[in-house]
C-alpha positions, 0 to 999 in steps of 0.5 A: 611801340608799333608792335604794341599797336598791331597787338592791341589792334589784334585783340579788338578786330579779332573778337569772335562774334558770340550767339548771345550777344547777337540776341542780346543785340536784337532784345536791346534794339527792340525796347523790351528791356529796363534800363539796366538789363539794357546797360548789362546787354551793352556791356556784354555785346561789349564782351568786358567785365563790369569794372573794365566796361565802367573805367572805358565809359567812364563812370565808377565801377560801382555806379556800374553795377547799381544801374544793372541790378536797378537800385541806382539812378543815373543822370542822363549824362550818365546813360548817355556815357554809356550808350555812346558807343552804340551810337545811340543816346537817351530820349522820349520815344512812344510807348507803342511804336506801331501806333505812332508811325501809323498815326502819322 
């Protein structure tokens, strides 16, 4: 049993990181993204297929893929699911953030 532990915990540390995913990382985290081009940049930072990606969050493969190509309507639970592993969840923020945080 340990040997498959080390192998398994092998293949989630050495991961190489990618360029694209660096990208990727910095258009999700600045808002210029729609719902699904958000949930398909997660996924892909994420470096697992739509189906593998789906079963580790925990929704249906086909739910999946009808929020990236943004023909489904997923409940916040849903998002939340998916965006979890990020840290991050769903909310209400302001549509221009340089607005907000000088009003204040």
């Amino acid at each position: 049993m340990q040997t498959s532990a080390k192998v398994q915990r092998k293949q989630t540390i050495d991961v190489p990181p990618r360029r694209k995913g660096k990208r990727s990382t910095k258009r999700l985290f600045q808002a210029s993204l729609s719902v699904g081009q958000a949930v398909a940049a997660m996924r892909k930072i994420s470096r697992l297929t739509q189906p593998e990606f789906a079963a580790h969050r925990g929704i249906s493969a086909q739910a999946l893929r009808q929020i990236e190509n943004g023909t489904g309507n997923p409940t916040i639970a849903t998002l939340n699911k998916i965006s979890a592993i990020f840290g991050l969840q769903v909310g209400f923020v302001p549509v221009d953030v340089k607005v907000a945080f000088t009003q204040a």
